[in-house]
Structure formats: C-alpha cells, structure tokens
N, C-alpha and C positions, 0 to 999 in steps of 0.2 A: 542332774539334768534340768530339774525346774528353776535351781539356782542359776545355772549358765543363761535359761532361756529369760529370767526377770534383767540378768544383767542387760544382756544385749539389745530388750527392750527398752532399758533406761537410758543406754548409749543413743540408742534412736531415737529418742524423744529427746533428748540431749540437743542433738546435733539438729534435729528440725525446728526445734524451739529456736535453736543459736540464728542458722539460715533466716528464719522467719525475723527475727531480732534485725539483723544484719541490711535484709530488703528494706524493712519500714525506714530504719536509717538511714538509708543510700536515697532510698524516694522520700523521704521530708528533706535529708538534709544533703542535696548533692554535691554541695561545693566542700563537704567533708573528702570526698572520692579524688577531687582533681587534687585540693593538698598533700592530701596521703602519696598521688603520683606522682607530684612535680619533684621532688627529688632526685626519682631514679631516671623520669624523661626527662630532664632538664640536662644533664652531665654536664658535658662540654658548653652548651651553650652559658648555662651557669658562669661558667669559668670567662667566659668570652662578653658577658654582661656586665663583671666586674672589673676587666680588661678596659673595658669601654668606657667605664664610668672615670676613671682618672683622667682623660681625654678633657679641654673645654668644650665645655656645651654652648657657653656664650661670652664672648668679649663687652659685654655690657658695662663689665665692672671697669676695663681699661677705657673706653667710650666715655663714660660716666668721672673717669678722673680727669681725661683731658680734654673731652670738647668743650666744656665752658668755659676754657683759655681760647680758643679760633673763633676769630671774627670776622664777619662780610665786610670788605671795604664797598664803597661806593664810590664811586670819582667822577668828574664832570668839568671839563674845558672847551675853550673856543679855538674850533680850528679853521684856520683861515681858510676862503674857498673862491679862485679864481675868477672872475666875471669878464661877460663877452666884452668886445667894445663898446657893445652898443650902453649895454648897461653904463657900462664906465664912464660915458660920455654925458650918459643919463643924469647920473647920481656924484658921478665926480671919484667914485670909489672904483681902485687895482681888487679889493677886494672886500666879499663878504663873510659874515662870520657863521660858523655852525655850534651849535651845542653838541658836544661828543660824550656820553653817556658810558662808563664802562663800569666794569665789577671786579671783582678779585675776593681775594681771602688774607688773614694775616695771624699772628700765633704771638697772645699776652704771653713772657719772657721774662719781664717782672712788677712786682707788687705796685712798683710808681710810673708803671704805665707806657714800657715801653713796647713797640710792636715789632716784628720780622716781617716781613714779607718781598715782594717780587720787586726789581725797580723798576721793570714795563708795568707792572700794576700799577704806578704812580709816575710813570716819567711825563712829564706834560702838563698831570693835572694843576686846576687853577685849585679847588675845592676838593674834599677827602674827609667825606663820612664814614663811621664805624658804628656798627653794630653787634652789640655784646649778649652773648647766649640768653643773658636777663629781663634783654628787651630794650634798656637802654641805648640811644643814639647818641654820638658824640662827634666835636669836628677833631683831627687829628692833622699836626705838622708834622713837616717832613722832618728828621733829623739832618737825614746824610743818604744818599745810596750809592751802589756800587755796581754800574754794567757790566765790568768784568767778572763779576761772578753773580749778577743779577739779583740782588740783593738791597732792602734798603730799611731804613729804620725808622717808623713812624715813633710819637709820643703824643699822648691824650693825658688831659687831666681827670682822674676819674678816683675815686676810694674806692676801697672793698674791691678791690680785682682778681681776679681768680688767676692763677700761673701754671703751667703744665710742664711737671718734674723733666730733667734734661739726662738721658740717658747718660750714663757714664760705661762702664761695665757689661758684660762683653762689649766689643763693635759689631756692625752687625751684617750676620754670615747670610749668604745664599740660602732660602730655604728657611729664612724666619718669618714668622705669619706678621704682616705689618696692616694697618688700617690708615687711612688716607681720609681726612677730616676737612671739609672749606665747604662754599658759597659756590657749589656746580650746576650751574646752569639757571642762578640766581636761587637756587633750595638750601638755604641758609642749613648748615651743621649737618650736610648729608655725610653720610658715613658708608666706602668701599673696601674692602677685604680683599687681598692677595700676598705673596708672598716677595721678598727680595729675588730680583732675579740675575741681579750682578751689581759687583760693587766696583768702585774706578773706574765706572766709563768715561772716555775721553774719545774723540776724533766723532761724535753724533749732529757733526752739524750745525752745532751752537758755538754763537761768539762767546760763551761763557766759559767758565774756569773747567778743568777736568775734575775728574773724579768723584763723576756722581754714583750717587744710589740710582738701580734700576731697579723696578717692580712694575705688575701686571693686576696692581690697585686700580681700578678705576677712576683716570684723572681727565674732569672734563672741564669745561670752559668756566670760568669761577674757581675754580680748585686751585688758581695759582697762587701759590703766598701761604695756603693750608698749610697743616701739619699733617705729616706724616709720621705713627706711633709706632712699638712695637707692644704686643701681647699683652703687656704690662701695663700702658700706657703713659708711655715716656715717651718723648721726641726725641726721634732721630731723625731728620731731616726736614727741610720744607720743601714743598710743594713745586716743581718750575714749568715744566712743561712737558705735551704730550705729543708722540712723535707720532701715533699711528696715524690720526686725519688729516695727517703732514703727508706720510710714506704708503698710505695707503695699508698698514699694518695693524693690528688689536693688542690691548693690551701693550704697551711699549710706554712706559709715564717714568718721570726720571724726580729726581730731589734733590738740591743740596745737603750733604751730611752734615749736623752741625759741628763737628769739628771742625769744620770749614766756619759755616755760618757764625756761632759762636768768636772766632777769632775777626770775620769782618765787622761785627755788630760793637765788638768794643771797640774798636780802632774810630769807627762811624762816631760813637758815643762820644771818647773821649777827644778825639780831634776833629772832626768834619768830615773825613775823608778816610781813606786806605791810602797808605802810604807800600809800596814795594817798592820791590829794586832790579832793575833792568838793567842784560849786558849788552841787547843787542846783537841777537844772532838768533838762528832759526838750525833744529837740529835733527839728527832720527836716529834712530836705537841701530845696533852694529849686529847684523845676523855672524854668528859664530866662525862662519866659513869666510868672512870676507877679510881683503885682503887692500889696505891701502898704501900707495908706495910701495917700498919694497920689507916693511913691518909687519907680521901677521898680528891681526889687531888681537887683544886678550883681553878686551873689556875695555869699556868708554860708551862715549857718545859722539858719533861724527858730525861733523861742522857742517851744513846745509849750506849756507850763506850767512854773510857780515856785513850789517848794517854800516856804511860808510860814516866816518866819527864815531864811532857809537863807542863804551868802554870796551867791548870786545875790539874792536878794530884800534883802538888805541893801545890795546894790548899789545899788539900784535897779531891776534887772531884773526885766520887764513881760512876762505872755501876748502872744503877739502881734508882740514886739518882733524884731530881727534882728541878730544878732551877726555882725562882718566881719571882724574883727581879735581876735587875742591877744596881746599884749605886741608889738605894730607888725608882727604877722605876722599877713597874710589868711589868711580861713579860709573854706574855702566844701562841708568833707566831714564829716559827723558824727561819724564814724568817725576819723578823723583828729583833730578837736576835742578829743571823749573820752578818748583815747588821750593827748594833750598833758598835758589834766586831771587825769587817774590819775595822770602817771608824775612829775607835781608834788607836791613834799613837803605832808603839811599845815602850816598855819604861814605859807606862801608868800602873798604878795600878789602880783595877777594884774592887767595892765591889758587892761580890754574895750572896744572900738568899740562902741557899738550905732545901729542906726540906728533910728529911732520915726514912722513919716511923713516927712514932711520935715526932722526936726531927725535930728542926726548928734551924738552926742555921746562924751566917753570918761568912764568908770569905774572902781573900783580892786574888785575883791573879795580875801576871804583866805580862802583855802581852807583845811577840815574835813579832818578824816580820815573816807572815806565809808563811811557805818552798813552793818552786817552786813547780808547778803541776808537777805531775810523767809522 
C-alpha cells in the first residue's frame, strides 16, 4: 500500500512539474504555440497558398524586357489657317500659318534604328522628334507609310539601341494577358494591363486594313504607335486606336498584329511603299441558306458590285455573280479572299471560278496595284 501511494505521488509531481514546464514556455515563448498550430489550422488554405503562388505576381519582368524598345514621338507642323478679307486685304495673305503640336508612341524593331508606328502619328508632319527610354532625343525620317493599314516606318540614327523580341509562337488567343506600352497622355512609357478580347476584327469603322487585335488595355491619347506585349514580353501588335471616346464605350482599344505589321514594314523598308494587288469589286460572305439564281449556293463569296474597267469587270465579273474558287482554291470568307488579293503582286494573273445561275464558269483577271484610299 505505501508503495502504490509513493508511486502515484511521483506520478503527480510528475505531471505538475511537466504543466508548470509547459506554462513558462507558452508565456516566454508564444510564437512556439502558433507554429506548433499552424499545421493542423492551416489545411486547405495551405494547399490554396501554394496554388496561388505559381500564378504571376508581377509582369515587371515582361515590362523590363520591352519598354526600352517604345519611344515618345513628337511631331510639329504648319497648318494653314484661312483669314478674313479684311485681313487678306491687309496683309496681302489667303492664309496664315499655325504651329500644330502633336504626340504619339513608336516600337525600336531593330538594332539600326528602325521605328513602327502609326502613319496619322506622322502624316503631315514637317519635324519628328524621338525620345528613347535612356533619355536620349533624336530627329527621325520618315521611311515610307502606309494608310491603308495605318502604319509607317520611321529611322533614326542612333547606337546601342534596344529592340523588343517579336512574338512568333502561339498567335494570340482571347484571354491572353497582354500589356499596352507608349507616350499616353504625354506619360512617357506608361504601362496598362488587359487581356485580348477578340482577334480579326474587321467592319470597326476604320479606313484601315481588317483583322485587328482587340483588347480592354487601356489605350489613351499618345498610346498610338505603342506596343502592345504579351506576358512574356514580346510584341504582338502596335498600338492604333481607341474606339470608346469615339462610341461612347470603355475599354474597346484595338492593334495591328504584327503579322500584319511585320510584312508592311518590310515592303516600306525595301521599296518605299506597299505594293497590293486590286480586282476591283466590293463583296459579302454567303449566309448558308441563300439562294442565287436558280443555284443553291455551297460556298463562295457574292459579288456586291464591279468597279467599271476595273480587272474584275474586265473579267467578266457581274453584280450578282459568286465567286468559289481562286487559282483551284475554295473560297467562301471575305476576309480571307481580300487578304489573298492584297498580298498578290500587281501584274499577277489570277484564275476565278464564278458561278452565274446555273452556269459555272472559270476566268483569268490581272491584277492592279490598288488606288490610294480616298
């Protein structure tokens, strides 16, 4: 009995001594208690913090590869400005001149100094300063530009220039995080964040080429001629313009892709100009159900109108009529068609399918170099 009753006194002394142990340590040292807990309270969030961490946290790194290729242009011309009679009579002058003052952006392309950007950013001016991430200011010539796809090609002489990689791989899908880099609102290399929101737009309003990039980057006055990156920072487009303080809408800023751009800049480069090739007709895509003459159509593109002389009407190509074929390749997208057409030398002979009611026929035309925008 006295054995049992010494044990279970030492058990007790034991275990109050431990207790007492245990309190001094939790009160000196309480950041022992939460470690010990975080474990078992952590679980899932755990799991949801690791989740999160492969996510980017910052495009800093994409930022940092290509905004010191985008440079602020500057530009300044004299635009003429009508006077009364009285004046005229005065001074002997139809007209007086103004200093016209604008801005824009533009995307170094390569080492020896060639630029991209907007041809409204440049159409007119007399002068065209650049301003390079480094601080540097430079005067820059025009090469060449291009209204039809709004596009034009400065060159600066300058060493040590910085170039921003050109997207190759994938092309880029709806729902890619892209960053939109220029001169917005004269804030030299500001930088907006959004995503692609459609790609091949066409029929927005512009005299310019179809098949832009759409995104909800924020593109403001300055930003024309910018680059537009993805994630990575690579270019995929530049910069053109922004439809919402146009349409009363947010978010709506569009880019040429440079598959596009890339193929006008060397054309600019090595000749002066863009050269395409024009049939002369005006066309619209064939809803499935429709029905011309007495041929249910099965793909093409219907004939809108035909430019009088034009290669098309020298074809023989009729209002009305439905083109299926281009040199033994179907055709049934407008957009696709035209695209063919353009990127055809003038000079080129072209063979057309067309169909006319029931007769099915083939034709040759020879394509134009197509007349300036109006």
């Amino acid at each position: 009995m006295k054995k049992t009753t010494e044990l279970l006194d030492f058990v007790l002394r034991c275990i109050v001594t431990g207790l007492a142990i245990a309190f001094l340590v939790v009160y000196l040292w309480p950041s022992l208690l939460s470690r010990s807990r975080q474990p078992e309270e952590a679980g899932a969030p755990v799991a949801q913090e690791s989740s999160a961490s492969s996510a980017p946290l910052s495009y800093a790194d994409a930022v940092n590869r290509a905004a010191p290729a985008v440079v602020s242009i500057y530009t300044s011309s004299l635009d003429p400005q009508p006077v009364s009679p009285e004046v005229q009579r005065e001074l002997g002058e139809r007209y007086l001149y103004r200093m016209r003052r604008d801005m824009g952006s533009g995307v170094l392309v390569s080492e020896d100094g060639y630029v991209l950007t907007n041809h409204h950013v440049i159409s007119g001016a007399q002068n065209i300063k650049i301003a390079l991430w480094d601080g540097r200011l430079a005067s820059a010539q025009v090469v060449g530009s291009d209204p039809e796809t709004d596009l034009a090609v400065l060159k600066v002489s300058l060493s040590g220039l910085p170039t921003v990689p050109i997207a190759q791989d994938p092309p880029p899908r709806v729902g890619d995080v892209v960053l939109a880099i220029g001169n917005a609102l004269g804030l030299s290399h500001t930088v907006t964040m959004g995503i692609i929101s459609a790609t091949g737009r066409d029929n927005i309003g512009s005299p310019t080429a179809d098949g832009f990039l759409q995104t909800d980057a924020a593109i403001n006055a300055g930003n024309s001629g910018g680059a537009l990156v993805n994630a990575r920072g690579e270019l995929i487009g530049i910069s053109a313009r922004n439809l919402g303080s146009i349409q009363g809408a947010q978010n709506i800023g569009f880019a040429i892709p440079m598959v596009i751009a890339q193929n006008v800049m060397q054309q600019i480069i090595d000749y002066g100009s863009v050269s395409r090739g024009w049939l002369g007709a005006q066309f619209s895509n064939l809803p499935s159900s429709s029905r011309y003459g007495d041929l249910q159509a099965k793909g093409g593109i219907h004939v809108r109108s035909v430019v009088h002389d034009s290669p098309a009407w020298n074809a023989g190509i009729r209002e009305g009529d439905t083109i299926t074929r281009l040199n033994g390749t179907a055709v049934d997208d407008i957009r696709a068609f035209n695209l063919l057409i353009s990127s055809t030398l003038p000079g080129t002979k072209v063979e057309i399918e067309v169909e006319r009611g029931s007769e099915i026929f083939s034709t040759y035309a020879i394509l134009i170099q197509q007349p300036p925008m109006p």
